[in-house]
TORPA-4810 file (N, C-alpha, C, O; in nm, 3 decimals):
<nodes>
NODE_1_-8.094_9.352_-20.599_-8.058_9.439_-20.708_-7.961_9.371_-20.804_-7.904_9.273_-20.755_X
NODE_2_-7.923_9.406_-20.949_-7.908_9.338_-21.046_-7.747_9.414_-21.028_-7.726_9.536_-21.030_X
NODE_3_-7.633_9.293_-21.007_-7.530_9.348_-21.021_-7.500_9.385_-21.144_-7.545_9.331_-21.245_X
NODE_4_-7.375_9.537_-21.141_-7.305_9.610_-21.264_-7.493_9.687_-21.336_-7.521_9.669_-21.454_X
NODE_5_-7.546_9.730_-21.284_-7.661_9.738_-21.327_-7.597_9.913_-21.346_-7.579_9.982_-21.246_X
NODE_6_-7.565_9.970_-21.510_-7.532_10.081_-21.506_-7.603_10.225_-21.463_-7.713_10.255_-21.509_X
NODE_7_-7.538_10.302_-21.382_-7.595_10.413_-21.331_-7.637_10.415_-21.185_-7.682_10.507_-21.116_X
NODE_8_-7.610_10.282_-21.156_-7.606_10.215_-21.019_-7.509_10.182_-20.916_-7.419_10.105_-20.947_X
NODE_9_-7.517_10.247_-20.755_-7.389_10.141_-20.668_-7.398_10.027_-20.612_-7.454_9.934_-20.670_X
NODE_10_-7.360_10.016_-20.522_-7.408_9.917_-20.421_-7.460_9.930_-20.345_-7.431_10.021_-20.268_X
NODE_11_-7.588_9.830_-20.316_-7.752_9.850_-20.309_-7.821_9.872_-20.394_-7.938_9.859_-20.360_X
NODE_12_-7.802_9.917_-20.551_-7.859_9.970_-20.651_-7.894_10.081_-20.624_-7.978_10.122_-20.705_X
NODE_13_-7.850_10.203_-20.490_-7.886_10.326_-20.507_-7.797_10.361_-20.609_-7.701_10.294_-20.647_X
NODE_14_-7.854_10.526_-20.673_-7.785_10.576_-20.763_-7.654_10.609_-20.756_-7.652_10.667_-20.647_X
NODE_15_-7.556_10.611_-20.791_-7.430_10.638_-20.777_-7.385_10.748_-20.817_-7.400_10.780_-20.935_X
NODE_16_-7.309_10.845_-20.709_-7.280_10.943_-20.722_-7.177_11.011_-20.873_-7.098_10.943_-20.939_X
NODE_17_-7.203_11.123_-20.890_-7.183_11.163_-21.003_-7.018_11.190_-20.979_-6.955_11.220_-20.878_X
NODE_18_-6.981_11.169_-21.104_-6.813_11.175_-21.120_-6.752_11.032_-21.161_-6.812_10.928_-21.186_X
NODE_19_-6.584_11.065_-21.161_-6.552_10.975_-21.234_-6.563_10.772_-21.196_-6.553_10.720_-21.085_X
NODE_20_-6.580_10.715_-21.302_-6.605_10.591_-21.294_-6.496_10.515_-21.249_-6.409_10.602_-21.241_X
NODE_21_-6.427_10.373_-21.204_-6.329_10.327_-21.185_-6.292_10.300_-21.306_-6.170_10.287_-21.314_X
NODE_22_-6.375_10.279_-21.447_-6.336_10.227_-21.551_-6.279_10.387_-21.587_-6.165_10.408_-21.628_X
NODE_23_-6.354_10.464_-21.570_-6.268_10.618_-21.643_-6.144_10.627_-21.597_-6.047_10.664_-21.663_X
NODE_24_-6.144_10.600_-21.510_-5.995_10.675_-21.380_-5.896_10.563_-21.513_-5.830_10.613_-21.604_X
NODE_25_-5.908_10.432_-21.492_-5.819_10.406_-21.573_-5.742_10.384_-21.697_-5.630_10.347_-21.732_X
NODE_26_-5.925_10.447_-21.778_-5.904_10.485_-21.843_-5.795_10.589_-21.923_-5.717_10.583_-22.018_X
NODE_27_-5.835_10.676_-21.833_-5.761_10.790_-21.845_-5.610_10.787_-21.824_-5.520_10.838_-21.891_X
NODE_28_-5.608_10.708_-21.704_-5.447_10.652_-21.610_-5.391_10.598_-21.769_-5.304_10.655_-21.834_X
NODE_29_-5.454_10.495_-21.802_-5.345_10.393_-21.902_-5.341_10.442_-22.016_-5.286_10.373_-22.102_X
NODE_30_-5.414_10.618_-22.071_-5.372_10.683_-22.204_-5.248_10.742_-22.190_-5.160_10.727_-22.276_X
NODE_31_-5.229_10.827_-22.060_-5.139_10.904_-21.961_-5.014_10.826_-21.957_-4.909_10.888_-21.972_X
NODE_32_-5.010_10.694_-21.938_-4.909_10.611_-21.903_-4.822_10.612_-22.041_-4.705_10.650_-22.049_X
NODE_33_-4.931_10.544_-22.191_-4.921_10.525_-22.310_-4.861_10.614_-22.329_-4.741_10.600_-22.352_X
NODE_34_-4.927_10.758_-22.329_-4.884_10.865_-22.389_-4.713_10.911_-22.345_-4.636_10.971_-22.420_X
NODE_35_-4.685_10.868_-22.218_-4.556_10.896_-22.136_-4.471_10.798_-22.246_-4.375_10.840_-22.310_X
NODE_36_-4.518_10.676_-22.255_-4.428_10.556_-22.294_-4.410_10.555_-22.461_-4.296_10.520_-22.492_X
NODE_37_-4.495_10.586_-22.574_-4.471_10.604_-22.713_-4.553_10.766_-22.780_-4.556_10.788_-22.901_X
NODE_38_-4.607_10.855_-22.687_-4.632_10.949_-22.785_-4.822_10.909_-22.776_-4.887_10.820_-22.722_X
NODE_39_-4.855_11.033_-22.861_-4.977_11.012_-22.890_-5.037_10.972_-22.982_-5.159_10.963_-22.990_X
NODE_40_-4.927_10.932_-23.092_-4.948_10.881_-23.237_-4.989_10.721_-23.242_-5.069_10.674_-23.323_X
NODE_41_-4.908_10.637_-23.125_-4.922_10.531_-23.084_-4.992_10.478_-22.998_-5.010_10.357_-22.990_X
NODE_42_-5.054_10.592_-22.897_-5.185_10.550_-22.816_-5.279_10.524_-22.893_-5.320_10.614_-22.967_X
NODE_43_-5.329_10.412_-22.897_-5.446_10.349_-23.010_-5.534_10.310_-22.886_-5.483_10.265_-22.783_X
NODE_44_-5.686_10.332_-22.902_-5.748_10.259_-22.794_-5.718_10.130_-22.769_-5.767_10.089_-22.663_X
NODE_45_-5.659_10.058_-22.826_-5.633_9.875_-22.801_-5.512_9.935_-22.696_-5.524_9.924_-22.574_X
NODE_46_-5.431_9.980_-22.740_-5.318_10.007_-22.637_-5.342_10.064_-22.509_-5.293_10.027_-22.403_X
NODE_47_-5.458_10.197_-22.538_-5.492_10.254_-22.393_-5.558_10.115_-22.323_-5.536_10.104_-22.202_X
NODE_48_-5.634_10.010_-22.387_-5.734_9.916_-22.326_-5.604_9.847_-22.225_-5.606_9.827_-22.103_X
NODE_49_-5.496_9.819_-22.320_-5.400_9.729_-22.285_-5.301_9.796_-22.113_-5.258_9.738_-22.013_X
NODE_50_-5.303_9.931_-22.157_-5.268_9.998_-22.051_-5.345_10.009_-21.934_-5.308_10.019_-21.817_X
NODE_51_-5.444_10.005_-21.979_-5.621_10.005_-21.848_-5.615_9.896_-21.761_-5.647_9.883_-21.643_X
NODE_52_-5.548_9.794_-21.872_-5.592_9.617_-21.785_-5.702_9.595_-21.867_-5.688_9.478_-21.902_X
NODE_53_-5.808_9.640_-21.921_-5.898_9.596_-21.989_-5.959_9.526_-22.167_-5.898_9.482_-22.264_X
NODE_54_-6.068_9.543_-22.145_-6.044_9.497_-22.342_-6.067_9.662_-22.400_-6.050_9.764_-22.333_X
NODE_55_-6.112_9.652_-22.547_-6.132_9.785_-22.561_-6.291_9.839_-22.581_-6.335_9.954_-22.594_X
NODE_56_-6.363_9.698_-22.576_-6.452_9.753_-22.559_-6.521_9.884_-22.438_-6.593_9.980_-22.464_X
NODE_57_-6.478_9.852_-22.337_-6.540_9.903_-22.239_-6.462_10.088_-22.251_-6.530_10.184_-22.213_X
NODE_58_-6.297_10.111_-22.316_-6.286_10.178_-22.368_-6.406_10.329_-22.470_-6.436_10.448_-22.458_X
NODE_59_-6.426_10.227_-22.548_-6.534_10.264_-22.632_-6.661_10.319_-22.558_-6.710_10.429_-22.584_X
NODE_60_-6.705_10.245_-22.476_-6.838_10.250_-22.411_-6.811_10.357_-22.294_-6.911_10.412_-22.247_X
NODE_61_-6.656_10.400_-22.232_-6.657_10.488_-22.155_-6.634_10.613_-22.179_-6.664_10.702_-22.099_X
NODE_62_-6.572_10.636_-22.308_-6.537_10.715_-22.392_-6.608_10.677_-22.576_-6.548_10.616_-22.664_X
NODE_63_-6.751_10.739_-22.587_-6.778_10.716_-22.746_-6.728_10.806_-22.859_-6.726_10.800_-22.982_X
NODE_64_-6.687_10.896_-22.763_-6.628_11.003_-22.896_-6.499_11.005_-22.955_-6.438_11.092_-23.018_X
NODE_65_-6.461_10.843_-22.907_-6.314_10.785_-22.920_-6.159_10.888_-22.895_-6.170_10.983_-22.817_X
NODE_66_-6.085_10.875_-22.931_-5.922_10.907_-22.877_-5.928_11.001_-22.841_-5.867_11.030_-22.738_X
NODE_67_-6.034_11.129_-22.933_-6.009_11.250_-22.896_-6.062_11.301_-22.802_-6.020_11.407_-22.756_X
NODE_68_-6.165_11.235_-22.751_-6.266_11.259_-22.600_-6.208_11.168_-22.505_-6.253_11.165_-22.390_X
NODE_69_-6.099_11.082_-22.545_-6.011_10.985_-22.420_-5.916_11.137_-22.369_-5.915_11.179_-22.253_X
NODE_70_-5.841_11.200_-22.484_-5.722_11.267_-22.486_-5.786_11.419_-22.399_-5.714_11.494_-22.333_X
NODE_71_-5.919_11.436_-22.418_-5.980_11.621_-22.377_-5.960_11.534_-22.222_-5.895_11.604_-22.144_X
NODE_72_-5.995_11.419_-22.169_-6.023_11.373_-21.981_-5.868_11.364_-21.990_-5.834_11.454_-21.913_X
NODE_73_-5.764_11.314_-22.034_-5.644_11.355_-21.999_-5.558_11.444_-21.992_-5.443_11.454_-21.950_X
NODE_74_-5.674_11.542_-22.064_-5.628_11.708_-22.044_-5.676_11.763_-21.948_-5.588_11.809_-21.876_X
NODE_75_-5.793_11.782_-21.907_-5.882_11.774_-21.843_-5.844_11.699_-21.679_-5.852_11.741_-21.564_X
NODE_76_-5.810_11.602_-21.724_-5.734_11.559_-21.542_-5.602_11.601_-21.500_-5.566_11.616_-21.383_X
NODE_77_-5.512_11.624_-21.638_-5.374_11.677_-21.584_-5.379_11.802_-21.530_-5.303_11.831_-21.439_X
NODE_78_-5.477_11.897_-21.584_-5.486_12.060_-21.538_-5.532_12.043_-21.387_-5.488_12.123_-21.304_X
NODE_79_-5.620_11.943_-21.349_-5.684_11.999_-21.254_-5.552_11.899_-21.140_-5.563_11.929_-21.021_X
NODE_80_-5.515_11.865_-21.150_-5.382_11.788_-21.073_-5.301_11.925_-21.105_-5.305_11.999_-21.007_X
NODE_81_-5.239_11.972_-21.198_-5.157_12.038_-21.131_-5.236_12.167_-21.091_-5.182_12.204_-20.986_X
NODE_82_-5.306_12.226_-21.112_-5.399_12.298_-21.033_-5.361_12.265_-20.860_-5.282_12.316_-20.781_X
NODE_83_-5.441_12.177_-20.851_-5.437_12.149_-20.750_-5.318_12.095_-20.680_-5.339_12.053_-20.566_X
NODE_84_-5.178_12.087_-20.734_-5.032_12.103_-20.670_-5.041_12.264_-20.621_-5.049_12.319_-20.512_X
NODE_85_-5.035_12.316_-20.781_-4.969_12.468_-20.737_-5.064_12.538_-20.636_-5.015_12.639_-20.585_X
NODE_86_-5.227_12.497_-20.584_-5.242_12.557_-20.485_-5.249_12.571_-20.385_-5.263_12.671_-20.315_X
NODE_87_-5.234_12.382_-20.351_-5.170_12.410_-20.172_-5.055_12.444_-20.174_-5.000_12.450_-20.064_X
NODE_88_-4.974_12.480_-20.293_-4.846_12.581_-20.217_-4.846_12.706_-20.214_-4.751_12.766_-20.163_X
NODE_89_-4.954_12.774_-20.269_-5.002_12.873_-20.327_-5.052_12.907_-20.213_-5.045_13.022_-20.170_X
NODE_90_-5.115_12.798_-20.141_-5.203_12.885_-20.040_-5.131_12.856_-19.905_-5.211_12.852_-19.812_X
NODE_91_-5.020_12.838_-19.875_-4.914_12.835_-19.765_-4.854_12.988_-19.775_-4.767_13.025_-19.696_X
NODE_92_-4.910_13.077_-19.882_-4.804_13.181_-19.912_-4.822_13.259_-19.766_-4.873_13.210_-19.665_X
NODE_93_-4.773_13.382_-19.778_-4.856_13.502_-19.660_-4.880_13.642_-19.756_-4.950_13.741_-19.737_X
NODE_94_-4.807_13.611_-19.847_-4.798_13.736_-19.970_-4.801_13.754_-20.119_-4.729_13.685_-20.191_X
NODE_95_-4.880_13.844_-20.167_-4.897_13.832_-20.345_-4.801_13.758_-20.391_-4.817_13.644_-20.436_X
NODE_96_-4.655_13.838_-20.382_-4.542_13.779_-20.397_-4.488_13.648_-20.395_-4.428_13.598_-20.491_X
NODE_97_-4.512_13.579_-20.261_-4.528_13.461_-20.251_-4.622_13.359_-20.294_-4.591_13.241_-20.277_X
NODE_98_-4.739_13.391_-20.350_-4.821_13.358_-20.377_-4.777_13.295_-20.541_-4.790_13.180_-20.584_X
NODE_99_-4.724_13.413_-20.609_-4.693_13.400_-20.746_-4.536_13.331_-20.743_-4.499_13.261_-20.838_X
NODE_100_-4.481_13.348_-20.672_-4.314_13.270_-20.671_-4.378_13.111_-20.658_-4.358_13.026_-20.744_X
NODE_101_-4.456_13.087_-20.537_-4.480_12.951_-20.525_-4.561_12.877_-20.636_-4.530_12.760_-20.653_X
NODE_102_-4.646_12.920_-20.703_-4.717_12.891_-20.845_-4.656_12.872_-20.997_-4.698_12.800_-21.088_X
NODE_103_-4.546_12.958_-20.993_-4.434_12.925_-21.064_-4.359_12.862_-21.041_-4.331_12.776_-21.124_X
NODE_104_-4.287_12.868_-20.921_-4.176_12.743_-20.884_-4.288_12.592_-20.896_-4.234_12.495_-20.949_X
NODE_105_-4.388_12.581_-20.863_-4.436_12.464_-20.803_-4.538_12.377_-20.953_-4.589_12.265_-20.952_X
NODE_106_-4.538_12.472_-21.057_-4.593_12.457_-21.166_-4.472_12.450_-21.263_-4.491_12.401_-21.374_X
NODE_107_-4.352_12.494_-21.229_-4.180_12.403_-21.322_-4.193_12.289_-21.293_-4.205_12.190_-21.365_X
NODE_108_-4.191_12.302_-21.162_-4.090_12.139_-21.109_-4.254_12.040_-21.162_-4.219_11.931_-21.207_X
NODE_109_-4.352_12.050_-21.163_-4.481_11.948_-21.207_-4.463_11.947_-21.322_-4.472_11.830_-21.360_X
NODE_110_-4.430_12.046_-21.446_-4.435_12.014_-21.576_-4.292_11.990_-21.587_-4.278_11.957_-21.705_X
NODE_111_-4.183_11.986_-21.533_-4.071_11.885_-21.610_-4.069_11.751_-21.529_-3.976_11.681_-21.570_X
NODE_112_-4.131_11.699_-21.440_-4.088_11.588_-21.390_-4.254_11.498_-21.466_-4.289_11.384_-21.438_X
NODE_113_-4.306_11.568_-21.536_-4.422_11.499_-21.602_-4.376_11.427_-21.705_-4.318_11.489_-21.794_X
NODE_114_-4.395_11.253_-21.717_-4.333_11.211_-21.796_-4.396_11.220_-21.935_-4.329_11.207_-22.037_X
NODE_115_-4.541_11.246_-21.936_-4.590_11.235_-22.095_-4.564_11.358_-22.127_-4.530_11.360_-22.245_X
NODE_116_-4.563_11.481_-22.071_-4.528_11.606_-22.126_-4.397_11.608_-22.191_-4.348_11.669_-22.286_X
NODE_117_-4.367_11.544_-22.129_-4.170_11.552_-22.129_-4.167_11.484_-22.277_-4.147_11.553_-22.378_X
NODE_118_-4.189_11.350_-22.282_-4.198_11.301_-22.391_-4.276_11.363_-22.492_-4.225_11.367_-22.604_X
NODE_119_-4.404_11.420_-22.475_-4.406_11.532_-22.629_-4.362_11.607_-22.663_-4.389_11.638_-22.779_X
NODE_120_-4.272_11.684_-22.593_-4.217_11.819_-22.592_-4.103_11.747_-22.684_-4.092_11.778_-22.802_X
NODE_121_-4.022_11.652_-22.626_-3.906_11.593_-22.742_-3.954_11.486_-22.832_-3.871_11.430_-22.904_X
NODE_122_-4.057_11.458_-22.835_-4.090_11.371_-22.964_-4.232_11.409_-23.073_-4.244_11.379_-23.191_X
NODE_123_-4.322_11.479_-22.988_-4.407_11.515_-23.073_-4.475_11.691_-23.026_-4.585_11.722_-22.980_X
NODE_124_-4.375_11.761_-23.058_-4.381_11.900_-22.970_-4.540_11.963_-23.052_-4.625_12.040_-23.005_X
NODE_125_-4.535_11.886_-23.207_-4.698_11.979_-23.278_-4.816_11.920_-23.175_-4.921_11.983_-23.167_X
NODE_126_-4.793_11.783_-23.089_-4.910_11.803_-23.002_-4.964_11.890_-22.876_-5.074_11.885_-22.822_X
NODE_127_-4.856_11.969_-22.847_-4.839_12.007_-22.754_-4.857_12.146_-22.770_-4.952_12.205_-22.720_X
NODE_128_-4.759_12.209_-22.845_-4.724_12.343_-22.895_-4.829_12.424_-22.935_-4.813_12.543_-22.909_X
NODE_129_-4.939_12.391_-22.994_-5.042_12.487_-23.071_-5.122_12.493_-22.925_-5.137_12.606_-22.879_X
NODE_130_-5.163_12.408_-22.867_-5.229_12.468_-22.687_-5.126_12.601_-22.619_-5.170_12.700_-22.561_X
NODE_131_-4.998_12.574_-22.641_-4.926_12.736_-22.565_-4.875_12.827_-22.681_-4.765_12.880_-22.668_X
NODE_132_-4.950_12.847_-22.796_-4.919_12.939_-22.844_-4.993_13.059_-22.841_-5.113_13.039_-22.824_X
NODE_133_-4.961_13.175_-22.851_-4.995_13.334_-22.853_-5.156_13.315_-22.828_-5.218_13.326_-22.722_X
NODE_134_-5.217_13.277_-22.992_-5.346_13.283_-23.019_-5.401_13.215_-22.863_-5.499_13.277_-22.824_X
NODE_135_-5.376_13.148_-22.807_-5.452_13.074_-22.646_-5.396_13.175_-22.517_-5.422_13.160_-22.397_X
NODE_136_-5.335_13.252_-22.562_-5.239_13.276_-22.416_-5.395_13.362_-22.318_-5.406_13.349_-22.196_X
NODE_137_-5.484_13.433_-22.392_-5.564_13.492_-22.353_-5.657_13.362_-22.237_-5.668_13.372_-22.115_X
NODE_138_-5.703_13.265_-22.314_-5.788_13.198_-22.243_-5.710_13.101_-22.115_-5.777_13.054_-22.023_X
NODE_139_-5.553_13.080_-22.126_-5.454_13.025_-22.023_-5.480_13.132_-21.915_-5.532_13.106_-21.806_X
NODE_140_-5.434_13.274_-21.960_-5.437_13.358_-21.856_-5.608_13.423_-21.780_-5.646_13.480_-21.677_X
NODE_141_-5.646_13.390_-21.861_-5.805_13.423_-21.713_-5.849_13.286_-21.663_-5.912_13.280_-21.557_X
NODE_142_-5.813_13.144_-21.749_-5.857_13.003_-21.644_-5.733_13.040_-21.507_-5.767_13.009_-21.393_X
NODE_143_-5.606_13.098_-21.528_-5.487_13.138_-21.418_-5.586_13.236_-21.320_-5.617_13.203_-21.206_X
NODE_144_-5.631_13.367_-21.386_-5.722_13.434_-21.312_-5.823_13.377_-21.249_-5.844_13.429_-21.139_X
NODE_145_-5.909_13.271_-21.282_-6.022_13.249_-21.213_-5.969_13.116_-21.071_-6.022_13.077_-20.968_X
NODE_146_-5.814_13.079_-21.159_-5.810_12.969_-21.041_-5.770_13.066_-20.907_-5.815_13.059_-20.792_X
NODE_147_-5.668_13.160_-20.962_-5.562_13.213_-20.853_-5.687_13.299_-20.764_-5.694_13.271_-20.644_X
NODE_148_-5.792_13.409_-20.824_-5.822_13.500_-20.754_-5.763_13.640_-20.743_-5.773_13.729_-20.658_X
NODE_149_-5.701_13.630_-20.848_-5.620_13.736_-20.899_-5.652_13.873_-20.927_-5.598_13.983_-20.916_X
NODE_150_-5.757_13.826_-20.966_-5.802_13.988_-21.100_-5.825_13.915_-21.234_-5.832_13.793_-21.246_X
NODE_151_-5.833_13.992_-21.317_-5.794_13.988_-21.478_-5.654_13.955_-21.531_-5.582_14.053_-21.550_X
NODE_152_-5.613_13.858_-21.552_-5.471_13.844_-21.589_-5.439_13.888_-21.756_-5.351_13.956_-21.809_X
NODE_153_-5.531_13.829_-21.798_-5.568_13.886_-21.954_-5.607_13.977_-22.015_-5.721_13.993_-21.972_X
NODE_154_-5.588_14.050_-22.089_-5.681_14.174_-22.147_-5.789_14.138_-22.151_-5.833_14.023_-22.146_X
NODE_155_-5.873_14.294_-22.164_-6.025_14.236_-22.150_-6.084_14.159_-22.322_-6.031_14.193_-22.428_X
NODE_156_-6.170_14.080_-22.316_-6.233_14.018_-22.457_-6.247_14.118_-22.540_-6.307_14.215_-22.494_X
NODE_157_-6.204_14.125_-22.669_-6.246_14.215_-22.744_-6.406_14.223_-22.775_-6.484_14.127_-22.773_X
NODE_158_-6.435_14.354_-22.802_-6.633_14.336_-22.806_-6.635_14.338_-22.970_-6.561_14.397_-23.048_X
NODE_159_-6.732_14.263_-22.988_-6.790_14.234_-23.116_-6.849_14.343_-23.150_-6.938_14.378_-23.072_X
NODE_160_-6.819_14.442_-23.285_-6.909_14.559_-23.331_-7.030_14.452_-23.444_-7.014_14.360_-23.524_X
NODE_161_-7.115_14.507_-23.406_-7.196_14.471_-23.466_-7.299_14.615_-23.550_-7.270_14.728_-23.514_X
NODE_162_-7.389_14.602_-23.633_-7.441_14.642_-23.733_-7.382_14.759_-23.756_-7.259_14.751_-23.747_X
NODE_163_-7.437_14.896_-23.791_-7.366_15.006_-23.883_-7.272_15.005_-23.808_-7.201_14.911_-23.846_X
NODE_164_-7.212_15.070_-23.695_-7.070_15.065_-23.597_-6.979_14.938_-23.695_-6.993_14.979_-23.810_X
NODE_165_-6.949_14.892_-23.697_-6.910_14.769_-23.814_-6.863_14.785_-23.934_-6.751_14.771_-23.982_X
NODE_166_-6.992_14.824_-23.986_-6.978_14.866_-24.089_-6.932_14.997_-24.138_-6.911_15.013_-24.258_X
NODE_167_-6.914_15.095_-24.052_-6.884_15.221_-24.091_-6.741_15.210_-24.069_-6.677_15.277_-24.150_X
NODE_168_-6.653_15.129_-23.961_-6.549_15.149_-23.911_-6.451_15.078_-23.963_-6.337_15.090_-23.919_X
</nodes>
């Protein structure tokens, strides 16, 4: 079998679906960037530089460039701390505990996060428009669907459609 043969492992069977070693570090050396100058200064040459790699392979792992690098580093930080706050979450014995440990355990992950930390004091407009009001609805039922909660959110408003609509 034809080594690096893409879509392929070793043996040339197909290789299981999920992330690539080039993604992981991908992602790792935007995360790092982003901790170390902001997101204004993560340039793919820099994420490449942070990867270990050139930037091509950048490009080729990510084509929808910075902003489809930046959705997998959103995208991987949620599900990391996700997955903090719920093995403590699930040590609880009670609602109560359940929600103390998800809060306590979801502070201490977002202030000891160093790229958060650093946007919050250097570039808070990247950050800020994801926790404002207008989102709080879709934060609080992805909270509902992780926790098992219920409905944390009001319900979706329903779309009136034809005369109802128009009459009202």
């Amino acid at each position: 079998p034809a080594r690096g043969h893409a879509g392929r492992g070793e043996g040339g069977s197909p290789r299981p679906p999920g992330p690539t070693p080039r993604r992981v570090r991908t992602v790792a050396g935007t995360l790092r960037g982003i901790a170390r100058q902001g997101v204004a200064k993560t340039t793919p040459d820099a994420v490449a530089r942070e990867a270990r790699c050139s930037g091509a392979p950048v490009y080729r792992v990510f084509p929808g460039g910075k902003g489809e690098v930046l959705a997998a580093v959103a995208d991987t930080e949620t599900a990391r701390l996700l997955s903090t706050i719920g093995v403590h979450m699930g040590e609880a014995d009670s609602l109560q505990e359940v929600l103390v440990a998800g809060v306590v355990e979801a502070a201490r992950w977002l202030v000891a996060h160093r790229a958060l930390q650093f946007l919050l004091h250097h570039e808070p407009e990247q950050l800020l428009p994801h926790l404002a009001f207008g989102h709080m609805d879709d934060l609080l039922r992805s909270a509902s669907r992780f926790t098992g909660l219920g409905e944390l959110a009001g319900p979706r408003p329903r779309r009136r459609s034809g005369r109802a609509a128009r009459s009202g």
